[in-house]
TIDOTOR-643357 format. One line per field, with one value per residue (C-alpha): x, z, y; residue number from 0; residue in one letter. Coordinates in nm, 2 decimals. Each point is the difference from the previous one (the first is absolute). Layout:
! residues N
x: X;...;
z: Z;...;
y: Y;...;
i: NUM;...;
aa: a;...;
END
This chain:
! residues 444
x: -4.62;-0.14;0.28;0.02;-0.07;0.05;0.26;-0.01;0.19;-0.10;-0.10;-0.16;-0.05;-0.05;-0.02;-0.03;-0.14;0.09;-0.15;0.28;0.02;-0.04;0.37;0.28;0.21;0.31;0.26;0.20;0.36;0.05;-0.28;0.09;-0.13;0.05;-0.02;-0.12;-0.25;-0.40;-0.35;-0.25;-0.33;-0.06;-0.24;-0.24;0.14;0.27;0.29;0.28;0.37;0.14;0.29;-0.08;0.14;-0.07;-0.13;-0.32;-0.11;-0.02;0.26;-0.13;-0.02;0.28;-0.17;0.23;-0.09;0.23;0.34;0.01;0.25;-0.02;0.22;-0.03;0.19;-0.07;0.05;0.00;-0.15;-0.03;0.21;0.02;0.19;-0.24;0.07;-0.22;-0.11;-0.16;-0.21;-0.09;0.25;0.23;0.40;0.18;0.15;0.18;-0.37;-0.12;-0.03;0.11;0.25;0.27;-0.03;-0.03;0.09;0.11;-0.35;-0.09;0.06;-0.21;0.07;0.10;-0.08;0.02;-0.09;-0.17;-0.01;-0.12;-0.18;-0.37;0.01;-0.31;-0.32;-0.21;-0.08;0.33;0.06;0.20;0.18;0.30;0.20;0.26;0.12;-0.11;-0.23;-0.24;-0.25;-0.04;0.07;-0.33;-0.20;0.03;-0.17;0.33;-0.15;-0.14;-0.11;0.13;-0.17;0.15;-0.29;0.00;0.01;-0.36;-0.23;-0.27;-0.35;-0.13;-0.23;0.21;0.29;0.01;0.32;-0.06;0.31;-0.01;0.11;-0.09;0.11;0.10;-0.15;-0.05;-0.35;0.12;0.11;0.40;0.19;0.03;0.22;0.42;0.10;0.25;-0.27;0.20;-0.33;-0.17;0.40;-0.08;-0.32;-0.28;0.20;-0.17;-0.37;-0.22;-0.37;-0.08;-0.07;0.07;-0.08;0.20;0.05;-0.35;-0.21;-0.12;-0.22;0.08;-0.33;-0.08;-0.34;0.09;-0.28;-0.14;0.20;0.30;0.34;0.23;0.35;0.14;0.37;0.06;0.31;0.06;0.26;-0.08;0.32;-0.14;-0.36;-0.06;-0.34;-0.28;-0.22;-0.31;-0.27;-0.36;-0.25;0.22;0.19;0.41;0.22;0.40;0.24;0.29;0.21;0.33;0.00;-0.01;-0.27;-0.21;-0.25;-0.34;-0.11;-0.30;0.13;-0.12;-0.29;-0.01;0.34;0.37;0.31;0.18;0.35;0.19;0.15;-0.25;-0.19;-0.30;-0.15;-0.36;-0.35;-0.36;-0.31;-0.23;-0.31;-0.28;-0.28;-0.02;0.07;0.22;0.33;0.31;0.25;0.34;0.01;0.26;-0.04;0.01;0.19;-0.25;-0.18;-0.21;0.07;0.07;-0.09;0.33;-0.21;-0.34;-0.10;-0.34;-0.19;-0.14;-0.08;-0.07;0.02;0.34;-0.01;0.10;0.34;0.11;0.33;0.26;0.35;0.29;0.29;0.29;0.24;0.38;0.22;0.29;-0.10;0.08;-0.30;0.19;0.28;0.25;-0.08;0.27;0.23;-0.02;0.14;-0.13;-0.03;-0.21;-0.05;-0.10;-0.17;-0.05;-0.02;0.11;0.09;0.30;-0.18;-0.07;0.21;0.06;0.18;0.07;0.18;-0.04;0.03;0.17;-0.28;0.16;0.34;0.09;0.12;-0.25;-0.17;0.08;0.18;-0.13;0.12;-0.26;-0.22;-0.07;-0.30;-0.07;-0.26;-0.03;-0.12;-0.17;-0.10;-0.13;0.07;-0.20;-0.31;-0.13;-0.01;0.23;0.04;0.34;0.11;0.32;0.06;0.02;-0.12;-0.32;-0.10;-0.19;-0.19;0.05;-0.25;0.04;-0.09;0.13;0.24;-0.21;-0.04;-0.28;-0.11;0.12;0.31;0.04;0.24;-0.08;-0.12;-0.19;0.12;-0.24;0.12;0.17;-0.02;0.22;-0.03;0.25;0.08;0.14;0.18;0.29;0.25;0.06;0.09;0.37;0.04;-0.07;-0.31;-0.23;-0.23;-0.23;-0.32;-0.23;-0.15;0.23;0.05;0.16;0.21;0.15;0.03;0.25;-0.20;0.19;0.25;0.14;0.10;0.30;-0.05;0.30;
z: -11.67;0.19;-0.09;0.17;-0.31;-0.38;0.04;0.20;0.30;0.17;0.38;0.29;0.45;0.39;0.26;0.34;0.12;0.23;0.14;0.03;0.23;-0.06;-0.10;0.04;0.31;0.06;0.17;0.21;-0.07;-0.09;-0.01;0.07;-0.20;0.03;-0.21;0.23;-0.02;0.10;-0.04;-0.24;0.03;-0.37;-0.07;0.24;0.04;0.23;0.07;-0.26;0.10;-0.20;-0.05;0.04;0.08;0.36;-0.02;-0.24;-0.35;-0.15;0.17;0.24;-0.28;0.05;-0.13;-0.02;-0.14;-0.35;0.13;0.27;0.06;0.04;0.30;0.10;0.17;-0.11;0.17;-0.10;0.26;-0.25;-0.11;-0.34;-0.15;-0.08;-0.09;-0.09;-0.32;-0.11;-0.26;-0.27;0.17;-0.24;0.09;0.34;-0.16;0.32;0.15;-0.24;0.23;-0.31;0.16;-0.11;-0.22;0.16;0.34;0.26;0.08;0.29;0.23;0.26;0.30;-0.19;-0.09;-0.26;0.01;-0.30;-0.04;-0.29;-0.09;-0.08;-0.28;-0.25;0.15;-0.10;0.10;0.05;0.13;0.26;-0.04;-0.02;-0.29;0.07;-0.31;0.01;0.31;-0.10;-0.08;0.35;0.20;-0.17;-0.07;0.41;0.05;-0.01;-0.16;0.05;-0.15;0.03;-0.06;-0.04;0.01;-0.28;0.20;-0.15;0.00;-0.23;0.11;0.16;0.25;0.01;-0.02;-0.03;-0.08;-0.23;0.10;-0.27;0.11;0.00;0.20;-0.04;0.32;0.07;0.16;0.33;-0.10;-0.02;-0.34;-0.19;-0.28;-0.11;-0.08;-0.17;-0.27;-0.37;-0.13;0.18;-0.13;-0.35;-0.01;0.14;0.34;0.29;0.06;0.30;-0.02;0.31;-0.04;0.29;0.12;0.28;0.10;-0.01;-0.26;-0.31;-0.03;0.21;0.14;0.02;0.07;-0.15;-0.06;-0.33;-0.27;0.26;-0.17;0.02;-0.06;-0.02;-0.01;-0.09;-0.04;-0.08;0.21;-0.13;-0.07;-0.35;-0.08;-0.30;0.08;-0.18;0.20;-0.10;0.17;0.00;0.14;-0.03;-0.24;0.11;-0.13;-0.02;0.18;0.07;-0.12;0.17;0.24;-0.31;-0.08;-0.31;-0.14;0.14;-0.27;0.01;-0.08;-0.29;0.09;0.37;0.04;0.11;-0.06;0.36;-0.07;0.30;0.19;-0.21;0.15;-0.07;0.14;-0.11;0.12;-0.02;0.12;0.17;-0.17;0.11;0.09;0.35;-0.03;-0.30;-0.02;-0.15;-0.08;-0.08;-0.16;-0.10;-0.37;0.02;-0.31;-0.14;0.36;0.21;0.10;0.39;0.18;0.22;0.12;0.05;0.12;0.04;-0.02;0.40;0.20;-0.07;-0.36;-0.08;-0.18;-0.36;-0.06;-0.38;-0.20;0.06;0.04;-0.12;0.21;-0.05;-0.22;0.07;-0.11;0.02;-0.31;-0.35;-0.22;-0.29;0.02;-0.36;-0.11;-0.31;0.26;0.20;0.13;-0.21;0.23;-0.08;0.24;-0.20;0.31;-0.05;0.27;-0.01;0.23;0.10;0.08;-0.15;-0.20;-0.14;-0.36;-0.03;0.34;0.38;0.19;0.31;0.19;0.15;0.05;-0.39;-0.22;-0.02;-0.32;-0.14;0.12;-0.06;0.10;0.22;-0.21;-0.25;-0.18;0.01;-0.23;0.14;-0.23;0.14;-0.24;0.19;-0.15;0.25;0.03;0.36;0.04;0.15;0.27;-0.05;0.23;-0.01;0.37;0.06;-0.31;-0.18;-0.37;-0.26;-0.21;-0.36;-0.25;-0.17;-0.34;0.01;0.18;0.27;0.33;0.30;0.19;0.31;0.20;0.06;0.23;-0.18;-0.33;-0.10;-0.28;-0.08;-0.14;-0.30;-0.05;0.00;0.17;0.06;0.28;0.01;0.30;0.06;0.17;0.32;0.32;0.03;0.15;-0.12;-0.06;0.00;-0.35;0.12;-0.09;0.30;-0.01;0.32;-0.15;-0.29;0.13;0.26;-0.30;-0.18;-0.15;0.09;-0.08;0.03;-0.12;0.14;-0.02;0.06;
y: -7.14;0.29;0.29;0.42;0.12;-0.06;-0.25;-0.37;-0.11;-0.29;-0.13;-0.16;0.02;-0.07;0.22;0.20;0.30;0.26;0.33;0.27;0.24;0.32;0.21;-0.13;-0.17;0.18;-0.19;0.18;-0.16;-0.41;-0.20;-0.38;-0.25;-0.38;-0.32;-0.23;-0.32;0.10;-0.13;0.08;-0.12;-0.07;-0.29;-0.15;-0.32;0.17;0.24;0.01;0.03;0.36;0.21;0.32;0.36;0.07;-0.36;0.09;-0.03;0.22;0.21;0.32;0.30;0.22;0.35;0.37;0.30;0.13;0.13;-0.21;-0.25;-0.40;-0.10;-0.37;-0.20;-0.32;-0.39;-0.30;-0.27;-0.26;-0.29;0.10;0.27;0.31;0.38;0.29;0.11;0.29;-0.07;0.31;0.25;0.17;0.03;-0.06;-0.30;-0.08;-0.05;-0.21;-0.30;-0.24;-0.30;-0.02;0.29;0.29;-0.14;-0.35;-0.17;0.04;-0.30;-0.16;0.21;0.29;0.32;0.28;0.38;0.14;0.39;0.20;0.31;-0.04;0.27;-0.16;-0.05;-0.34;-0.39;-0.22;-0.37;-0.06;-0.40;-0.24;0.00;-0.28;-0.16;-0.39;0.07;0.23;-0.21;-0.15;0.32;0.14;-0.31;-0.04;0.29;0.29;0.33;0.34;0.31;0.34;0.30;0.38;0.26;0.30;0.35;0.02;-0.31;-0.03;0.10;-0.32;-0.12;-0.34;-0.17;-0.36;-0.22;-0.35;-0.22;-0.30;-0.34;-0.38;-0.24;-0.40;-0.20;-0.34;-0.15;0.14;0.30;-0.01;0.07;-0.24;-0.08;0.05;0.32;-0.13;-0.20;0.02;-0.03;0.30;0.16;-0.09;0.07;0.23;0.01;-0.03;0.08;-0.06;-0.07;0.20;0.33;0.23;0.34;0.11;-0.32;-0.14;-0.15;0.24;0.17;0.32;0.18;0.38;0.28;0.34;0.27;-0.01;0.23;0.07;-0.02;-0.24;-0.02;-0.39;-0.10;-0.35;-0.19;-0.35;-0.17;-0.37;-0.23;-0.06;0.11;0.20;0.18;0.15;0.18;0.18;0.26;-0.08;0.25;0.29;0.26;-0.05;0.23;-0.11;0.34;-0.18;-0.35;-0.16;0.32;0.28;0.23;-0.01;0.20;-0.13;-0.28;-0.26;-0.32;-0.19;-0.21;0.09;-0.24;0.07;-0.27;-0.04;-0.18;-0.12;0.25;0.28;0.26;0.22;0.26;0.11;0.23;-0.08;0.09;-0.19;-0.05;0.19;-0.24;-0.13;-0.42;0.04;-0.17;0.12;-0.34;-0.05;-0.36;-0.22;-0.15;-0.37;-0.04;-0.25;-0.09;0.20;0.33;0.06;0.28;0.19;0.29;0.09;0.38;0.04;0.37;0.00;0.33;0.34;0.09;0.23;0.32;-0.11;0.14;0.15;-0.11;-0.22;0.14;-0.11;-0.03;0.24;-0.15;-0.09;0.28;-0.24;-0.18;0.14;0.05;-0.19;-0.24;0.06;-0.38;0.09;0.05;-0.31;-0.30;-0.28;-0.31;-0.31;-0.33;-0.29;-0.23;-0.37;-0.26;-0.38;-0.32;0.22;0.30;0.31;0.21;0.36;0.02;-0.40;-0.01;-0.08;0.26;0.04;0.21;0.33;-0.15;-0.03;0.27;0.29;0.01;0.34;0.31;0.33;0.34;0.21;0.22;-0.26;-0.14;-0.35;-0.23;-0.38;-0.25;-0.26;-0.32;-0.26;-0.32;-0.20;-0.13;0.21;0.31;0.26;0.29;0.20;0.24;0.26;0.12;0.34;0.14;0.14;-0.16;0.11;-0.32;0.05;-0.04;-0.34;0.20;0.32;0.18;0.17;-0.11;-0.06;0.32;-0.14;-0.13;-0.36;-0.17;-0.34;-0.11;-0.36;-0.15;-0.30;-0.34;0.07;0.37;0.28;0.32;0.31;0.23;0.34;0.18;0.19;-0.13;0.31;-0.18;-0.12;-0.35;-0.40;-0.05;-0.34;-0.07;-0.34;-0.09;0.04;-0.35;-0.09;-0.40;0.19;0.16;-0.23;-0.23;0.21;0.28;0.29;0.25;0.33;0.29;0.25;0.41;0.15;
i: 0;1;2;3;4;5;6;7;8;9;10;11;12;13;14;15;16;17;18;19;20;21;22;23;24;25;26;27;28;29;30;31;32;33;34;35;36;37;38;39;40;41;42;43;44;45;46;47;48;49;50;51;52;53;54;55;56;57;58;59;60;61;62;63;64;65;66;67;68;69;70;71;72;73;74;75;76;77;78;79;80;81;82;83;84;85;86;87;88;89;90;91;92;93;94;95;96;97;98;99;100;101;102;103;104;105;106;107;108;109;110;111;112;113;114;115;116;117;118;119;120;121;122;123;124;125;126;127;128;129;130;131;132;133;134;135;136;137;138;139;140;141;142;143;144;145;146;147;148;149;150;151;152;153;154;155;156;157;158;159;160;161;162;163;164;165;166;167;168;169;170;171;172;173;174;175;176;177;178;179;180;181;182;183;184;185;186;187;188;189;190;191;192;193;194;195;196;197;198;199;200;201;202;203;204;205;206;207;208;209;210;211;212;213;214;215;216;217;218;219;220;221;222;223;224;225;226;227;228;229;230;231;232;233;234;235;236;237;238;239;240;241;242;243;244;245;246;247;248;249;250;251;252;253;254;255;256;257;258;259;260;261;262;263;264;265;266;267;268;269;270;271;272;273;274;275;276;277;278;279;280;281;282;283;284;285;286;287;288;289;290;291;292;293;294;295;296;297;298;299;300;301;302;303;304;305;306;307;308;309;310;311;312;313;314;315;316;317;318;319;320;321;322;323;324;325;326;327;328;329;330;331;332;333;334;335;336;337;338;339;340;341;342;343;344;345;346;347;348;349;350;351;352;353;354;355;356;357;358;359;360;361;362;363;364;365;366;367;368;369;370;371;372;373;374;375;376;377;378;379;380;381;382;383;384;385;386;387;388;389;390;391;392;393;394;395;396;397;398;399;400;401;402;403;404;405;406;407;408;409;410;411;412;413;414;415;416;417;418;419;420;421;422;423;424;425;426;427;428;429;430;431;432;433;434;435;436;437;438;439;440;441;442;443;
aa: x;x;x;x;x;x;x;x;x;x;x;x;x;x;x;x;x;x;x;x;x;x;x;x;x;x;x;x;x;x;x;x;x;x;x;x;x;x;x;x;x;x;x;x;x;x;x;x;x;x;x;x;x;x;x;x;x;x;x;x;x;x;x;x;x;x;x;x;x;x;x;x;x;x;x;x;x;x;x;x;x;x;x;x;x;x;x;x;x;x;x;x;x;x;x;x;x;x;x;x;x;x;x;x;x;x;x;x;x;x;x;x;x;x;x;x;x;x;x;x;x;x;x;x;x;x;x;x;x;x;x;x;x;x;x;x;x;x;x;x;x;x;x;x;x;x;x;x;x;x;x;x;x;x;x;x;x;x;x;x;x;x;x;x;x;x;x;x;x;x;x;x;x;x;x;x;x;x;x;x;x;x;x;x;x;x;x;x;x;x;x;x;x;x;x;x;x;x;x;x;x;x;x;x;x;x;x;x;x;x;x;x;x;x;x;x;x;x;x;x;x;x;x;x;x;x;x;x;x;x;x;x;x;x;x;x;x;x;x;x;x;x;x;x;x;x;x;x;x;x;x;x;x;x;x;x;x;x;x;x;x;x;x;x;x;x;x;x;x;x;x;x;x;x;x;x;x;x;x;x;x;x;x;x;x;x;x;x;x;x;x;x;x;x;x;x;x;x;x;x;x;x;x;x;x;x;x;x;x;x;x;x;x;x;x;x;x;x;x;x;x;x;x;x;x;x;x;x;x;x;x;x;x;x;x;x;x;x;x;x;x;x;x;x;x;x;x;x;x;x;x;x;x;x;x;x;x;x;x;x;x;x;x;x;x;x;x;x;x;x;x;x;x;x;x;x;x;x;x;x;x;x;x;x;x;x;x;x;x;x;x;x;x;x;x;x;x;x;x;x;x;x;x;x;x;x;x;x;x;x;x;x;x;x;x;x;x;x;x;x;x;x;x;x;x;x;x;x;x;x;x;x;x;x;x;x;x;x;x;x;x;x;x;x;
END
């Protein structure tokens, strides 16, 4: 598999694409934002019933600048039980939007206010996180992206969002299929053969003047889809992952891993010859590749700009994490007719015992051996991880919110443990996770 640098992770894609507007929106007091059934016009055999915030799919992009703070009041006009959750932010446990974890769902008709300080900068999903329902909030369509602006952007001519999904529909365009299928639980979970971008057909379609910079943020907010996606036609150079900076790094062989629920954020230049095409492809994992976007050099020729910058990195984050010093946790994951389960035993989601107790302060190392025969996408809410070496006891260069662990592998995760409250451990394939993989662990 494709990997960042000298060590593999794994992945695979689909997708939508958004211009942004230049700076950042700021809301003066609560912004309202609803759950409530819309129309997307997907497929051209006809209109598909959604969920989606504000009634579309994705969800408007709720954009601050660093410092600000997130105030929105939030209702439910569905008739399922929903909530808010803030995917990549660190601490505000109380915000966390995980039912029944952190908080009540939300019920149909109801509503919840969700305030918290915007103090790191970088690409976040906005979705449901309802224990058991998940799956169907966002499969329908319930999902957005939130963005908080550095105080100093990057030198860019550009800036394009890649929103990743795909998309179930029958011959005349309506979802199709249970979300409650044990097989899709089991297995691969679910995975649509329609790939979207912002909520049409891929591939996405731009003219930018040859050499002029671009800077691309791209999330996957797929239910299941592991994703490798790779750049044809142009240089990319990897600045941020799962909302943290990095320093500026090309990927191995021109391709990234996007997870469920990952996000990357990347620069390139055009390329300089009028007609050329700069494409951002998803590997076919044995088929063809498809195309998500395709940006074409048109116009007047840029000035050719010099380096690419790094972004600033997070202060927040310790340079080294005291691995002798830390709490030694592994989850042995297996799945059967029953469901799957962590350690030899069902679990009981986010209403069972948590899994370990820590003291704030403290270093934490996860195990993960995956003893089944798909692969995995675990997430820790409200924390940053490093990926350790498989060989050795360094780590990646980079922070992760998520880690893959492929069919019966192993991998290891490193964090410390700062933000006081319960917090969820799932793996990010949605079917997973509503089928009994997930835990939690208490700080306090």
């Amino acid at each position: 598999m494709p990997s960042l640098d000298r060590r593999a992770f794994l992945s695979g894609a689909a997708a939508t694409v958004l211009a942004l507007p230049a700076g950042a929106t700021a809301p003066l007091g609560p912004r309202a934002l609803e759950a409530r059934p819309g129309m997307a016009a997907l497929a051209p055999a006809g209109e598909t019933d959604i969920l989606g915030f504000d009634g579309v799919s994705p969800g408007p992009v709720l954009r601050y600048k660093q410092g600000q703070e997130l105030n929105v009041h939030f209702v439910n006009k569905l008739d399922l039980p929903a909530s808010i959750h803030w995917h990549g932010l660190r601490g505000e446990n109380a915000m966390d939007g995980v039912a029944p974890l952190t908080q009540p769902a939300v019920a149909p008709g109801g509503s919840f206010d969700y305030r918290r300080k915007l103090t790191e900068p970088g690409l976040f999903c906005y979705r449901p996180s309802v224990y058991g329902k998940t799956p169907e909030l966002m499969g329908r369509g319930l999902k957005g992206l939130l963005i908080v602006d550095e105080p100093e952007p990057l030198p860019a001519d550009h800036d394009l969002l890649l929103v990743l999904d795909d998309w179930r529909l029958d011959a005349k365009g309506k979802i199709e299929g249970a979300f409650g299928d044990a097989a899709a639980a089991q297995g691969a979970g679910r995975i649509g053969p329609l790939l979207a971008v912002n909520g049409k057909a891929a591939p996405a379609t731009y003219d930018f003047p040859a050499n002029s910079r671009v800077r691309l943020r791209l999330a996957n907010l797929a239910n299941a889809r592991i994703m490798i996606l790779t750049f044809d036609g142009v240089q990319p150079f990897v600045v941020a992952i799962d909302s943290q900076p990095c320093d500026a790094f090309e990927p191995v062989r021109r391709s990234i891993p996007v997870a469920p629920g990952a996000r990357f954020e990347l620069i390139f230049d055009m390329p300089p010859t009028e007609g050329a095409k700069a494409r951002v492809m998803l590997r076919g994992g044995g088929g063809a590749d498809s195309d998500l976007l395709v940006a074409t050099a048109k116009g007047a020729k840029a000035e050719r700009r010099g380096l690419i910058y790094s972004l600033p990195q997070n202060p927040t984050l310790p340079p080294e994490i005291k691995l002798n010093n830390a709490k030694k946790v592994d989850l042995a994951i297996d799945v059967g007719a029953g469901g799957w389960t962590i350690n030899g035993a069902a679990t009981k989601g986010y209403e069972g015992p948590p899994l370990f107790r820590v003291k704030p302060g403290t270093p934490v190392t996860l195990g993960y051996v995956n003893k089944s025969k798909v692969p995995l996408a675990m997430h820790v809410h409200g924390h940053a991880m490093r990926l350790l070496h498989d060989l050795d006891d360094g780590w990646e260069p980079y922070w992760r919110n998520g880690v893959i662990i492929p069919a019966g592998k192993t991998k290891h995760v490193s964090f410390i443990a700062d933000a006081p409250g319960k917090w969820a451990i799932h793996d990010d394939i949605l079917e997973h996770e509503a089928a009994g993989l997930a835990t939690w662990f208490d700080v306090g």
